[in-house]
N, C-alpha and C positions, 0 to 999 in steps of 0.2 A: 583591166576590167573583165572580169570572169562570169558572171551574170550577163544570160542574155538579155540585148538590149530589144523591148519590143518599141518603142515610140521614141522621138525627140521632139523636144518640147524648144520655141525659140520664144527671146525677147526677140520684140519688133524693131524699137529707134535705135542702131547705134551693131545691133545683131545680125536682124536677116534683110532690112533695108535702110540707106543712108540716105532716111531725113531729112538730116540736117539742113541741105538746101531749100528747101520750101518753108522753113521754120524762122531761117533768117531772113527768107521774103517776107513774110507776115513781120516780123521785128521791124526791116527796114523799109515796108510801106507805112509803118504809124511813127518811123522816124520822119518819114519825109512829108508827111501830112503833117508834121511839126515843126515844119521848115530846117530840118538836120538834114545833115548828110548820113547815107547809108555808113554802116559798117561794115569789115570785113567777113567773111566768112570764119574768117580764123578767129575773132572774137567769140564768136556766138557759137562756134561748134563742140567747144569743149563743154558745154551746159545742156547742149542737144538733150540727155538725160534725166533733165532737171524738170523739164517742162516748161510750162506758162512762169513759174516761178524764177527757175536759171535763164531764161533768154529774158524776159524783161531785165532783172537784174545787169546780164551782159548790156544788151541796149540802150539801158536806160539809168542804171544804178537804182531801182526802185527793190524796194524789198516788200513781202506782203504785207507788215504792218503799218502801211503809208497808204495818208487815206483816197489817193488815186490809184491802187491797185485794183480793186477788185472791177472797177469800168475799164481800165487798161487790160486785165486781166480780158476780161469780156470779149474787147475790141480785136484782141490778138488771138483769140480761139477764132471768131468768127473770122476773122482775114485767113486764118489757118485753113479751117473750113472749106474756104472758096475755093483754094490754092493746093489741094492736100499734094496732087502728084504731076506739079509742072517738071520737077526736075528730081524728084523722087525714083532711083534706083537700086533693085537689088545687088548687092557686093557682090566683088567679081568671085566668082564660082559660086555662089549660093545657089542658083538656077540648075546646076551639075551636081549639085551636092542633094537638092530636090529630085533631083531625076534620080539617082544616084538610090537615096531613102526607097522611091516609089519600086522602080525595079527591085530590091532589095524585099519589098513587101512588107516593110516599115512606116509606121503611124509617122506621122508629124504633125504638129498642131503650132498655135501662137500664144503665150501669157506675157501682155504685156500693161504696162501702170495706164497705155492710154484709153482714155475714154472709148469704150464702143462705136458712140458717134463718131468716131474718128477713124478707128481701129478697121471697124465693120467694111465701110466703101472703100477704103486706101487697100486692105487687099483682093479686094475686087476688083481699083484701080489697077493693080499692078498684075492681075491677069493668076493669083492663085485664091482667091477667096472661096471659091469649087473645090480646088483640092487640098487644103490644109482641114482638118479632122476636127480640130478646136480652133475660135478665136476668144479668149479670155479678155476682156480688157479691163482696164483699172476700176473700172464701177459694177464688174459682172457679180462681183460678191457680196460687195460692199468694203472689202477689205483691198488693200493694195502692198506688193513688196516693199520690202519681207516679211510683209506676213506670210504665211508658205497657206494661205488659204485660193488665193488664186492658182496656184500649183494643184492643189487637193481636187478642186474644180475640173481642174483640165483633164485629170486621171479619170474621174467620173464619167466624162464627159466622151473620153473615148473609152471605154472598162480595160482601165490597161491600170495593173500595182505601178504603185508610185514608185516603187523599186525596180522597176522594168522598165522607167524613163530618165533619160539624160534631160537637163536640163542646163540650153546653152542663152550664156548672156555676155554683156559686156560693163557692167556695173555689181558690185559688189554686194549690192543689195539681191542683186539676183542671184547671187553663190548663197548668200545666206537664208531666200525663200528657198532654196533647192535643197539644201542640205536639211534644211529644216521640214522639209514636204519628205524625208527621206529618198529622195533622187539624188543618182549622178550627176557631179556639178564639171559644167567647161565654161572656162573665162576665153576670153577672145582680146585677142589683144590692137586687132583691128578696128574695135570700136571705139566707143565715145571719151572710155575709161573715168570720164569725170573728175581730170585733175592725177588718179591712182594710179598704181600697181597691180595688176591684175594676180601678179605671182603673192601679192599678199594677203590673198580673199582667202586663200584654202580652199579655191578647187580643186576637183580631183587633177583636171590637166588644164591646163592653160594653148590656147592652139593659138595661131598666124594667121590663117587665113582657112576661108571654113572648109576648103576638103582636105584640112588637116586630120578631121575628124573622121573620116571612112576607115582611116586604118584601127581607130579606138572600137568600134562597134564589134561587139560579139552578134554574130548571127544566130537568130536561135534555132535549136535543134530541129528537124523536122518530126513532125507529129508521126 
């Protein structure tokens, strides 16, 4: 990567925080208010990505065209809601890899499919909602990945070219908002993946673990 890099841009679920546990709580308190037994985590984690859509489904084998979705749909945001960060935290080095950007003098921001409502308090919850530059979330535009219109957004949002940010995810739909927003794309192969291959989105690099990525960033030249 020979272009200096001025911003990173992150997906939220699956990217710069693992979710997934609070998500299978909501799933498995409206299992248990149905007299079921919980599920594993390892059921419902690989849909983490999906949203309301993949963890019902996991949970439950419902799919949206079933005309108990959209109240279950409801039922499992609002338990979400309640619950955003009992056991919600960020992956191990994300926190160093933050510090890491800041010293650095580099933007970072969040584009991620979830809802603001959600998006908004959960990284406040988790003690960066102050210092991340953007929060995009799935409804800020109207449009959601990959559409690379939530990308377009973020650029705006901090005056950084969209070719001057990396844009790191763990779903393949966020390689293809990124590529298509004209940004640097990094798959992660630590996330959620959604069933995939990260090596076959067509990132630019595919990394392990996220302070894989300090050695990729070109610093930019001093003015």
């Amino acid at each position: 990567m020979t272009q200096p890099t001025k911003a990173v841009l992150f997906d939220l679920d699956g990217t710069f925080a693992d979710t997934a546990p609070d998500l299978s709580y909501a799933v498995n308190q409206m299992r248990i208010a149905r007299g079921l037994l919980p599920v594993a985590d390892a059921v419902t984690r690989p849909y983490t990505s999906s949203g309301a859509r993949g963890l019902l489904g996991a949970g439950f084998g419902i799919t949206p065209d079933h005309a108990d979705y959209p109240a279950m749909r409801d039922e499992f945001l609002n338990l979400y809601e309640a619950n955003l960060c009992r056991e919600t935290r960020l992956f191990d080095g994300m926190a160093e890899l933050i510090d890491a950007l800041e010293s650095r003098g580099l933007t970072w921001g969040i584009v991620t499919n979830k809802a603001e409502r959600f998006a908004l308090p959960l990284m406040k919850l988790l003690g960066y909602g102050a210092r991340a530059a953007c929060v995009i979330g799935g409804d800020t535009t109207g449009k959601m990945k990959p559409h690379p219109e939530p990308l377009y957004a973020a650029a705006r949002a901090i005056h950084i070219d969209p070719a001057a940010c990396l844009y790191v995810g763990d779903d393949e739909r966020d390689i293809n908002a990124g590529r298509a927003a004209g940004m640097k794309t990094i798959a992660v192969r630590y996330g959620y993946l959604n069933g995939s291959d990260p090596a076959a989105w067509g990132a630019d690099v595919v990394i392990e673990v996220p302070l894989d990525l300090l050695p990729l960033l070109t610093p930019a030249r001093p003015v």
